[in-house]
C-alpha positions as CSV (number, residue, x, y, z in Angstrom):
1,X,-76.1,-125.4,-21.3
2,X,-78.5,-128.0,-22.0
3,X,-77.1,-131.3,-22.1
4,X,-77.6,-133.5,-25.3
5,X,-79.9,-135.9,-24.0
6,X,-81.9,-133.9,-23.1
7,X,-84.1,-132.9,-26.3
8,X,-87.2,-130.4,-26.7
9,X,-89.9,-130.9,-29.2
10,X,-90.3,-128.5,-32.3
11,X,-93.8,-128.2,-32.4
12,X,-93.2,-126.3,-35.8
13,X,-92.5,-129.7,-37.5
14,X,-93.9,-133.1,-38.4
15,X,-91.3,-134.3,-37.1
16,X,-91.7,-133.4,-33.5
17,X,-88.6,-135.6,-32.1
18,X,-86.0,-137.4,-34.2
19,X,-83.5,-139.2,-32.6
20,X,-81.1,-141.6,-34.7
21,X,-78.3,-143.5,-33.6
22,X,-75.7,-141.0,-35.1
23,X,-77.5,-138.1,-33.4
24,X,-77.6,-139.9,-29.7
25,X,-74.0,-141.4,-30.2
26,X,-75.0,-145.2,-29.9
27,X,-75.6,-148.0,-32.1
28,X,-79.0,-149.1,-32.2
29,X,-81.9,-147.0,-31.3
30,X,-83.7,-144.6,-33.4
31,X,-87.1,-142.9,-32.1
32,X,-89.4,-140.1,-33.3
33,X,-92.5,-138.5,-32.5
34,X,-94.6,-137.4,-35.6
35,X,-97.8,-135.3,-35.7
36,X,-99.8,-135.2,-38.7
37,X,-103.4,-133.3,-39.8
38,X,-106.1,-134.7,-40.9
39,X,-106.3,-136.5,-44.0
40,X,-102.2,-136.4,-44.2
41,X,-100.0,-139.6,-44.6
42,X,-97.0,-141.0,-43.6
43,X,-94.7,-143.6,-45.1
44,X,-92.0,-145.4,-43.9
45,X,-89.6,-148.1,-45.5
46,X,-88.2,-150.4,-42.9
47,X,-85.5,-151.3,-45.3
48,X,-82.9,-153.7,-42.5
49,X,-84.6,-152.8,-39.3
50,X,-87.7,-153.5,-36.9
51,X,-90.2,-150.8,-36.5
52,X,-93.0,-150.4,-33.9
53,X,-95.2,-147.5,-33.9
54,X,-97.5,-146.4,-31.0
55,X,-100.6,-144.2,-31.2
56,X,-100.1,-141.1,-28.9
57,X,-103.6,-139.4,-29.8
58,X,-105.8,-139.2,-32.4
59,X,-107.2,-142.2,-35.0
60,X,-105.8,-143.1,-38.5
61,X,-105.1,-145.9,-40.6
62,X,-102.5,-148.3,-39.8
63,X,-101.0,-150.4,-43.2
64,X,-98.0,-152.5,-43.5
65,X,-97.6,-156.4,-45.0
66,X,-100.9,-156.3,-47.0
67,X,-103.1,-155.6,-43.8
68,X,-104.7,-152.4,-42.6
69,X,-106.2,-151.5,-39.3
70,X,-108.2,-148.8,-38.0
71,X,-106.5,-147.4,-34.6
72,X,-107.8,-144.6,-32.1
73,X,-106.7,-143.3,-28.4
74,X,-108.0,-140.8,-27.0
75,X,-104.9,-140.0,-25.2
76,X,-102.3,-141.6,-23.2
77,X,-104.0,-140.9,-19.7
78,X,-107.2,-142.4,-21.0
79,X,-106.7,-145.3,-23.1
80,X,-103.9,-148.4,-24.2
81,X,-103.0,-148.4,-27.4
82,X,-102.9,-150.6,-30.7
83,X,-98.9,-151.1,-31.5
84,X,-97.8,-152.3,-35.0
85,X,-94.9,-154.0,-35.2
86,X,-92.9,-154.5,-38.6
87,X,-89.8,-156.6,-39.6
88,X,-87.2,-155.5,-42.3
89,X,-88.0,-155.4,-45.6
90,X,-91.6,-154.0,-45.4
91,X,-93.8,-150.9,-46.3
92,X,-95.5,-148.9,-42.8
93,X,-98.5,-146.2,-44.0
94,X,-100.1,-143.8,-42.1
95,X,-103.0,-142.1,-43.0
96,X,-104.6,-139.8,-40.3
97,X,-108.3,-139.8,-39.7
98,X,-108.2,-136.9,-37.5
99,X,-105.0,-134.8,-36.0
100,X,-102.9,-138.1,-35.4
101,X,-99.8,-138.1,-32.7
102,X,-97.8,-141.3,-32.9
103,X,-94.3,-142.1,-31.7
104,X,-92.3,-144.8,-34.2
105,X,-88.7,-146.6,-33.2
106,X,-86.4,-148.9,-34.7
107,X,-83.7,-151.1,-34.0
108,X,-81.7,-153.6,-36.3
109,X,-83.6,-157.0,-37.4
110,X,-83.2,-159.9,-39.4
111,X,-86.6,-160.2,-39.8
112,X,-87.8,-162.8,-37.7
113,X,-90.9,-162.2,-36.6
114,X,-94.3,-161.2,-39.3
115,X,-96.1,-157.7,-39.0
116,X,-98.6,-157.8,-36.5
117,X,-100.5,-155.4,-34.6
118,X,-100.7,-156.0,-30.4
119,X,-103.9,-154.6,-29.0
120,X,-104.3,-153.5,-25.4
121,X,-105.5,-156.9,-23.9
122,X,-102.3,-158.8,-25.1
123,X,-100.0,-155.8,-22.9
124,X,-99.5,-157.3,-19.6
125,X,-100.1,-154.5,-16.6
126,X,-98.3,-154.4,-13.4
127,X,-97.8,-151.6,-10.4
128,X,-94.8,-152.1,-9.1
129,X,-93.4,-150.7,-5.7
130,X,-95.5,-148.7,-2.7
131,X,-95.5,-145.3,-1.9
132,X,-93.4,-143.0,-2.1
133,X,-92.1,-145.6,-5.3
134,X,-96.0,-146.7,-6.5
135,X,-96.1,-146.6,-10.1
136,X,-98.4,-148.6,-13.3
137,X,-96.2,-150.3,-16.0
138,X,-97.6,-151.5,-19.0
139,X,-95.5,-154.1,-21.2
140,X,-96.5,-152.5,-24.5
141,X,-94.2,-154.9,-26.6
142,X,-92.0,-156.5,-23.7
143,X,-91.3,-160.5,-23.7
144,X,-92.9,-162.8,-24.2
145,X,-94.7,-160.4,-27.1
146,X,-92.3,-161.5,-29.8
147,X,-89.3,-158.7,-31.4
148,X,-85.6,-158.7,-31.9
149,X,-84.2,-156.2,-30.2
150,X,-87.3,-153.9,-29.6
151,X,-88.7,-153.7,-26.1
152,X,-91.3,-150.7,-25.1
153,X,-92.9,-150.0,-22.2
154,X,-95.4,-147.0,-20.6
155,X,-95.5,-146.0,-17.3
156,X,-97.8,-143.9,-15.5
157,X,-96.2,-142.0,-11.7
158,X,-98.7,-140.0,-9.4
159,X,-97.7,-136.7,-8.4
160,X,-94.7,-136.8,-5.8
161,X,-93.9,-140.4,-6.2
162,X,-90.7,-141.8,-7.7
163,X,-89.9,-144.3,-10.6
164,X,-87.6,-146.4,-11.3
165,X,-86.5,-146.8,-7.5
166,X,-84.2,-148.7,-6.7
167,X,-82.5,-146.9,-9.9
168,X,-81.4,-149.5,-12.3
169,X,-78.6,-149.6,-15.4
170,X,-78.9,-151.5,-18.5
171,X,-75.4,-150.5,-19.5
172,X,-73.3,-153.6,-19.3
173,X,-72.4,-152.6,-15.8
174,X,-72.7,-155.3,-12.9
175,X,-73.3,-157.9,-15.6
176,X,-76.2,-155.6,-16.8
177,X,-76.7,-156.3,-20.6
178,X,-76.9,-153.2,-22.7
179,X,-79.9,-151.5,-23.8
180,X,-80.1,-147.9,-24.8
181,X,-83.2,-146.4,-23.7
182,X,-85.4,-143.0,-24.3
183,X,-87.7,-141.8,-22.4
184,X,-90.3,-139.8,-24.2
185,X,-92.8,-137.8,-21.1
186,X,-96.3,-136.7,-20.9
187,X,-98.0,-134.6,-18.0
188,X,-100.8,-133.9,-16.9
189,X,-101.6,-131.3,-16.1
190,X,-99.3,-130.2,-19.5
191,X,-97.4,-127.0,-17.3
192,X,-95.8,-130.1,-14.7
193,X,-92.5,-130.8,-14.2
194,X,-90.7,-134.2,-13.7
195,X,-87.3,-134.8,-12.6
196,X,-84.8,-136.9,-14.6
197,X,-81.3,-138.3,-13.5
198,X,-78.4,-140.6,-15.5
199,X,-75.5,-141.3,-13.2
200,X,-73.2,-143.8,-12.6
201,X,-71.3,-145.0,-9.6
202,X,-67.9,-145.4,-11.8
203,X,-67.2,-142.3,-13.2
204,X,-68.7,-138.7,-12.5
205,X,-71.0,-138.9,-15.2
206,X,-74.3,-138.0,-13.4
207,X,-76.6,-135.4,-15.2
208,X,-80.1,-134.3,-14.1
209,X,-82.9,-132.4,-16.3
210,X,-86.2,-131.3,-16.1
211,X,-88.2,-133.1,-18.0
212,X,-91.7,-131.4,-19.2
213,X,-94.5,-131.9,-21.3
214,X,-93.1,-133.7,-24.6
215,X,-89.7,-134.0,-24.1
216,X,-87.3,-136.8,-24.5
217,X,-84.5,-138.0,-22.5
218,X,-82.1,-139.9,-23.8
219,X,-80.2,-142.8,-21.4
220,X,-76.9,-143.7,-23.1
221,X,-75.6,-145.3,-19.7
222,X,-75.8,-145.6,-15.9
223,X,-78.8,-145.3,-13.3
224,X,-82.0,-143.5,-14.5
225,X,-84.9,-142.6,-11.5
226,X,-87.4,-140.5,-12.5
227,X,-90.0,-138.4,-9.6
228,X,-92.3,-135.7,-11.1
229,X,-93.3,-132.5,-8.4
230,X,-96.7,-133.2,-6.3
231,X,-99.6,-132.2,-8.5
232,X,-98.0,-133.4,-11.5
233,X,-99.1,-136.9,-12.7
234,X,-96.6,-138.4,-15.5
235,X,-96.5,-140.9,-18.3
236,X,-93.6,-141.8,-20.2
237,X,-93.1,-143.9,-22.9
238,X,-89.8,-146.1,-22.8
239,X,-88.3,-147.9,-26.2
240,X,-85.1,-149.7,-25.5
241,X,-82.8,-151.6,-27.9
242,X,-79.0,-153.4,-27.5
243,X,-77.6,-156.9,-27.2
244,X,-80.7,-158.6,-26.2
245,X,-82.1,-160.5,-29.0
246,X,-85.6,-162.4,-28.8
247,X,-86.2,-164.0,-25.6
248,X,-83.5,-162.6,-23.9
249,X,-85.2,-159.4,-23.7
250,X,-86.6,-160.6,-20.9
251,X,-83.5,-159.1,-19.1
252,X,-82.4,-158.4,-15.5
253,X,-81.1,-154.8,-14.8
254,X,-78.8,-154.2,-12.4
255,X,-79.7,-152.0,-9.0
256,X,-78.1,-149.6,-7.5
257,X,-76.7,-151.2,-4.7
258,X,-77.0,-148.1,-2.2
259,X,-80.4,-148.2,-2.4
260,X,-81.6,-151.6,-2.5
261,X,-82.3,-151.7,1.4
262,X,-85.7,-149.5,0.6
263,X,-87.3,-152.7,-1.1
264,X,-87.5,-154.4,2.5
265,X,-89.6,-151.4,4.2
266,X,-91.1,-148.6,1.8
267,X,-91.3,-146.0,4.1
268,X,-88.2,-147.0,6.5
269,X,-86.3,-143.9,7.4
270,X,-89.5,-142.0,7.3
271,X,-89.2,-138.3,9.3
272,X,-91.9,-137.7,11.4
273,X,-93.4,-134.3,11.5
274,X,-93.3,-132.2,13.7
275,X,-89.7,-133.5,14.7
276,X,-89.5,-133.7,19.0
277,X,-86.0,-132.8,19.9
């Protein structure tokens, strides 16, 4: 049986992946995936919450607060995107251009912070790690872009390496603040694989799926590395929201203490083949 955070896209609907805070069992977060046609809108009342809406594919017209932009990516392997941002109490219209793909969260606001759109040169880009751990992060609306509770990132594995390593918790555990999290994965090519696993060292909670081409993993708590198979390059696309307001999002998460040793030498413990007896 598939577990429940582990959630498949209906490519029969707009609405490709809706997750709400009742449906993932948590507090904050709320994330979907929406694909429209050309010429097709969207609309979307941000009524007590913070909204921030990334382009996945395709161009359209962004609105919200009186403003309008144009926005276009080619696709998530080939280009950054544009990310609106929206506080309570505002108005967010799409209109599509050509096929449009975006992905749109929320979290709870006061509304702090004005609408604004972030465009690829204000995302800060880092690769973190070395092989077999080498991956690209881009802070798509991480601190010190300004939100409330809203913090997004995309990340971008080769084929065969892992993420996410030393695994990591955001769940209040080791003085880890809480942030619930979603991962939402690309591959390329679209017929790869990537491997996903929430555990804890606490409990037996400890669950692994296999993640593929436009699904969404949900991380309520605990540990979360992600590898995908050799040949199978991966992006994902992280929202996370909890306790951390403003500049605390800036957090530390909390490592998992088994495998922290790894950061000294990548590649100590390395077999060497052909093993001599």
């Amino acid at each position: 049986m598939a577990s429940k955070n582990l959630l498949r896209p209906d490519y029969s609907s707009t609405v490709q992946i809706d997750v709400t805070p009742q449906k993932a069992g948590w507090d904050y977060l709320s994330f979907q995936v929406i694909k429209l046609s050309k010429g097709e809108t969207y609309s979307q009342e941000t009524n007590d919450r913070e909204f921030a809406l990334v382009p996945l594919q395709g161009a359209a017209v962004l609105a919200a607060g009186g403003e309008s932009w144009d926005t276009e990516r080619d696709g998530v392997f080939t280009q950054m995107p544009d990310v609106l941002y929206a506080p309570p109490g505002q108005t967010i219209e799409v209109k599509a251009a050509s096929a449009f793909e975006f992905a749109i969260g929320s979290a709870p606001a006061e509304g702090t912070y004005p609408v604004r759109l972030f465009r690829p040169d204000e995302q800060r880009v880092e690769v973190r790690g070395a092989l077999p751990a080498l991956r690209e992060v881009h802070h798509t609306l991480a601190w010190p872009l300004p939100a409330e509770r809203l913090i997004l990132f995309e990340v971008y594995v080769p084929g065969g390496n892992w993420s996410g390593w030393p695994p990591h918790c955001h769940d209040r555990y080791g003085n880890s603040p809480y942030l619930e999290e979603i991962y939402y994965y690309r591959m390329q090519p679209e017929n790869g694989v990537a491997f996903h696993r929430n555990y804890r060292l606490d409990n037996d909670f400890d669950e692994i799926h296999a993640a593929r081409n436009g699904d969404c993993v949900l991380v309520p708590e605990g540990f979360h590395p992600v590898a995908p198979t050799p040949g199978t390059n991966i992006y994902f696309l992280n929202y996370l929201a909890g306790d951390a307001l403003h500049e605390a999002r800036n957090y530390t998460a909390y490592e998992d203490p088994n495998t922290t040793w790894i950061k000294a030498d990548w590649n100590a413990n390395e077999m060497k083949l052909p093993i001599q007896f």
